[in-house]
N, C-alpha and C positions, 0 to 999 in steps of 0.2 A: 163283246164290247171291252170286256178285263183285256181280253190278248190287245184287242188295237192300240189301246191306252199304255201295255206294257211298253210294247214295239216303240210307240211316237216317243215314250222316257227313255228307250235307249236310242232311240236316234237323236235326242238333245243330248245327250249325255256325251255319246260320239262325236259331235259338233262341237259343243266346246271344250273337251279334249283336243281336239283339230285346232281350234281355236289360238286355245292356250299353248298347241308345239308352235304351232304359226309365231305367236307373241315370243316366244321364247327365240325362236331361231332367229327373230328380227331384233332382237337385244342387243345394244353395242355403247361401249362408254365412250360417253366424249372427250378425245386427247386434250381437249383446253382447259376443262373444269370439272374433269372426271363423274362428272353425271349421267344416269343409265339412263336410256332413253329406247324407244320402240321405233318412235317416227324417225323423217329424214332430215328432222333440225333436231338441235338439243333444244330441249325444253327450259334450261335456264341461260346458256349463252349464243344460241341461233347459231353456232358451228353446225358445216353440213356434214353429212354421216359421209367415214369415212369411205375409199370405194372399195370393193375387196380386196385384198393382195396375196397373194399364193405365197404358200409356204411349202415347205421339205419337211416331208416326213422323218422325224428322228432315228425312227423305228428302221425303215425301208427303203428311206430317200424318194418313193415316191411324189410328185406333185400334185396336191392338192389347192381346192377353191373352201369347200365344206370347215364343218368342226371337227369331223373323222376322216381319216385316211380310208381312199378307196380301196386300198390295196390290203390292210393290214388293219384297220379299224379304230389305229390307235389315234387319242383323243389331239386335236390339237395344242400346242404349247399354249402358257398363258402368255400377254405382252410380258415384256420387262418394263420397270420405272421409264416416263418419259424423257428424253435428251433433248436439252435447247441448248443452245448459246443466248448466253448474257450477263452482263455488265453488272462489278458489283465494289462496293467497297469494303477495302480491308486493310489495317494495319495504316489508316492515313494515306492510301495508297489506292486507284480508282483499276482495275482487275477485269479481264475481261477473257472470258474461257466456259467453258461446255459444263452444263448443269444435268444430274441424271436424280430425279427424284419427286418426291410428290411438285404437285401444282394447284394452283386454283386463280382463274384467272389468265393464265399462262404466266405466270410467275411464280418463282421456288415458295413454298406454304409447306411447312410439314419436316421431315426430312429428306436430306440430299445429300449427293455429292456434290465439289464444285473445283475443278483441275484447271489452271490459269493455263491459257495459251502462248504464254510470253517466255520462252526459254532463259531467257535473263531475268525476270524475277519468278522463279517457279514458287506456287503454294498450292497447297491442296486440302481440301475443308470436307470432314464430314461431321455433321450434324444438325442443328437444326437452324429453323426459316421461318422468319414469319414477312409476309407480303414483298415477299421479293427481295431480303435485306437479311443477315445472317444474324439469326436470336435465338439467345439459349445456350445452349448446353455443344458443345462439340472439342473436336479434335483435331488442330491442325500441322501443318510442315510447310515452312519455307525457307528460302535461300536467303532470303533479302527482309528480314524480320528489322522494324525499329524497336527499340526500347530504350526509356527513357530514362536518370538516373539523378538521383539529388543527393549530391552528398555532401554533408554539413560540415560547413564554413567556406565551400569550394561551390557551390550552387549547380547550377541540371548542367547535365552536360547528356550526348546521344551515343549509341552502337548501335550499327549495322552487323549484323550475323543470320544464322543458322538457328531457327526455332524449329522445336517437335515439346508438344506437349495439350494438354486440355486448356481449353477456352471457353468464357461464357460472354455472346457479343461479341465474340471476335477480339479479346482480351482474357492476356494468358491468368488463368484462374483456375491453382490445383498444382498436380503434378508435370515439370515441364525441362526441358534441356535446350541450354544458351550456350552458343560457343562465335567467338570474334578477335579481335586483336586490339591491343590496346596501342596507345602512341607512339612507344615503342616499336611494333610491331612485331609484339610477343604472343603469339597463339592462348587464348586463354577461355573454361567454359564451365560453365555452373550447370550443376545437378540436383534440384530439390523442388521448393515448394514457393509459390507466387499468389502475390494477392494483386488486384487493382494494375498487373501490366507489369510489377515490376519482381525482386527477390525479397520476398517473407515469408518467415517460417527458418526454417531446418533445411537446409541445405549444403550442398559443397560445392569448395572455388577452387580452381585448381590454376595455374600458370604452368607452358610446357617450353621447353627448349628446343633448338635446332633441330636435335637430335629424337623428337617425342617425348624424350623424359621429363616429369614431372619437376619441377625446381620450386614451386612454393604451393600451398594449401594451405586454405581456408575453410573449417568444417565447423558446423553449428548456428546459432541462427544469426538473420540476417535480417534488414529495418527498413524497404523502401529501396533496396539494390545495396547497400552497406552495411558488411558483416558488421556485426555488433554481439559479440557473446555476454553481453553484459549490458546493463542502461544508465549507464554512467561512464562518457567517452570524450575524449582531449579533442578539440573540435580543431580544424585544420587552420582556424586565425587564432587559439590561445595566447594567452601573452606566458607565453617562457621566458622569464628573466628570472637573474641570478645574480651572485657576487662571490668571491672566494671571503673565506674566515679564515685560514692558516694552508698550509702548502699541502695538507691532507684532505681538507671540508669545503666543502661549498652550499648556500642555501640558495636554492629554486621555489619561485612561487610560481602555480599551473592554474591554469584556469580550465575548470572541469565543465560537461554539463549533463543535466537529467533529460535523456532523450524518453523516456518512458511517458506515454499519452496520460496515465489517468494517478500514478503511485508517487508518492515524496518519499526522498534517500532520506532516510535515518543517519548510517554511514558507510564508508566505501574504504579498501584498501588499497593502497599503491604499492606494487613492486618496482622495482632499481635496479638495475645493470650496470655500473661503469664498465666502460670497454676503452682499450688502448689505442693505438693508434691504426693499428691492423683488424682491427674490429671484434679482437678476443673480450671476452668477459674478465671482469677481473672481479667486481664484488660485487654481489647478490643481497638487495635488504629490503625487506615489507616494513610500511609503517599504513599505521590505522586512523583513519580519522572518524571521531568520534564528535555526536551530536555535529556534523555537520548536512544540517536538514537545508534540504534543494527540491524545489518545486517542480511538479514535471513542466518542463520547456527551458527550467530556468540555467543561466550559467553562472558559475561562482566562483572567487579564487578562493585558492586555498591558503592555509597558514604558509611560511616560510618554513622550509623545513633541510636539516641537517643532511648533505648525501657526501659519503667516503669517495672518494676520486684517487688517492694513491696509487701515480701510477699510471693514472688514465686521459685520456684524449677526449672525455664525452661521456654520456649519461642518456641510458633511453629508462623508457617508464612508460608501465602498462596495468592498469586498473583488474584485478583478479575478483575482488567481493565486492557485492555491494548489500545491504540491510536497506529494508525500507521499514516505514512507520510501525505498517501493520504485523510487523516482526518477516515477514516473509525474505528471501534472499535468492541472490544469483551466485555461482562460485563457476571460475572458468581455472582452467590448470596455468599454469604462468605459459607455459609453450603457446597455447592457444589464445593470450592476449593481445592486444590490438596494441603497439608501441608507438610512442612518441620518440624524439632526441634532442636532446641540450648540446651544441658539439663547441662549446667556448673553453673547454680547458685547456690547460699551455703546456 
């Protein structure tokens, strides 16, 4: 009676073993919603199971149906990520080219790649997705990048160029490189840090010439696309007026302003250049303005003040120190100040 009772425990035991290779072999993820399934539907999006398709052995080149190779035993490849085509928006700009990456739904969820099929505006995105729509964190490169640009007292204006850098949303956010041409059409392209789409942080601006070489730079940080090595900056409507006092002097009043979000200027330095009529320097002078407290946003003239001319054709001026309340300070070298010009001298 023990032996019969053994024998019938291993003949279930055998069974479903058999069972469970059966279940096993019939295992297959559904390419729509990536869910394992046994049967010939998926059990969460009614996709039908796919049909088998033969593969090549890596191994042997053999042709196979199975998970093993008849020939050589080696196990089949896994898939790689799924590849669709579909439509997507980017950059202001509606994109439509081949997606290889997670899915759910049949739409990009997860991470992806995403390579535009459009040879004239080429981009290509990897990172991530949610429901179809690029969120998060990624990386991208295009040909035909907008960015947009507000610079004070001149208002937005746009460039078309060349992006490569990190995005969050699909908005360059991190570490990123800009290169376009300006009105001119002087080749010109930033290397540093972006917040919100545009140039903040630390950064470099370079301008290049016919010839590739470098002809002006811009290094240190930058406010919304507008180097600013300082937060205290002659906004592009200032009122510059002036008068002569004798055939040596002349007094300039400027109107200054506190570009800094949250801090009040305590006080701020001005440096001085007259230059001739060829644009040599002729005399070099820092004056301090003290107790002149500016509200962050706010613009203010300043006193009239004494500048040496002998000699000269004009007068630029570019803000080096500034002090704020809380004692704290900015110091930019006179080379790397932002300049203004007076050019009324006779």
């Amino acid at each position: 009676m023990k032996s019969r009772l053994a024998l019938l425990t291993v003949l279930v035991l055998a069974l479903c073993a058999l069972c469970a290779a059966g279940l096993a072999d019939d295992e297959w993820t559904c390419p729509n919603c990536s869910t394992v399934n046994h049967g010939k539907f998926c059990a969460e999006c009614g996709t039908a199971k796919p049909e088998p398709v033969a593969w090549t052995c890596p191994a042997c080149g053999a042709e196979n149906m199975g998970k093993f190779c008849g020939e050589c035993g080696t196990a089949r490849p896994e898939p790689g990520p799924a590849s669709v085509t579909v439509t997507v928006e980017f950059n202001e700009k509606v994109r439509e080219g081949e997606y290889t990456g997670d899915l759910k739904d049949g739409k990009p969820d997860g991470t992806g790649t995403f390579t535009s099929a459009d040879a004239y505006a080429p981009l290509t995105y990897e990172g991530e997705w949610k429901d179809g729509a690029v969120s998060g964190k990624g990386y991208a490169e295009s040909g035909d990048f907008l960015v947009h640009f507000l610079t004070y007292g001149q208002g937005k204006f746009d460039r078309t160029g060349t992006f490569k850098g990190e995005v969050v949303d699909g908005i360059p956010q991190g570490q990123g490189y800009f290169t376009s041409f300006n009105d001119e059409g002087v080749r010109w392209d930033y290397t540093g840090a972006w917040e919100n789409g545009s140039f903040n942080g630390e950064g470099l601006h370079q301008w290049y010439g016919e010839d590739g070489s470098v002809i002006q730079v811009q290094e240190g940080r930058f406010v919304d696309g507008e180097y600013m090595p300082v937060s205290v900056i002659i906004p592009a409507d200032a009122d510059l007026s002036g008068q002569y006092v004798s055939t040596k002097k002349a007094t300039i009043s400027i109107t200054v302003q506190n570009v800094h979000k949250e801090k009040t200027v305590e006080s701020y330095t001005l440096v001085f250049y007259s230059y001739d009529k060829d644009g040599n320097a002729v005399t070099e002078t820092e004056t301090d303005y003290q107790a002149a407290v500016i509200a962050p946003g706010e613009k203010k003239n300043t006193r009239e003040v004494y500048v040496t001319y002998e000699g000269a054709a004009g007068v630029s001026f570019g803000i080096v120190k500034v002090t704020y309340t809380d004692k704290s300070y900015e110091v930019v070298p006179a080379d790397k100040a932002v300049y203004s010009s007076w050019d009324v001298f006779e």
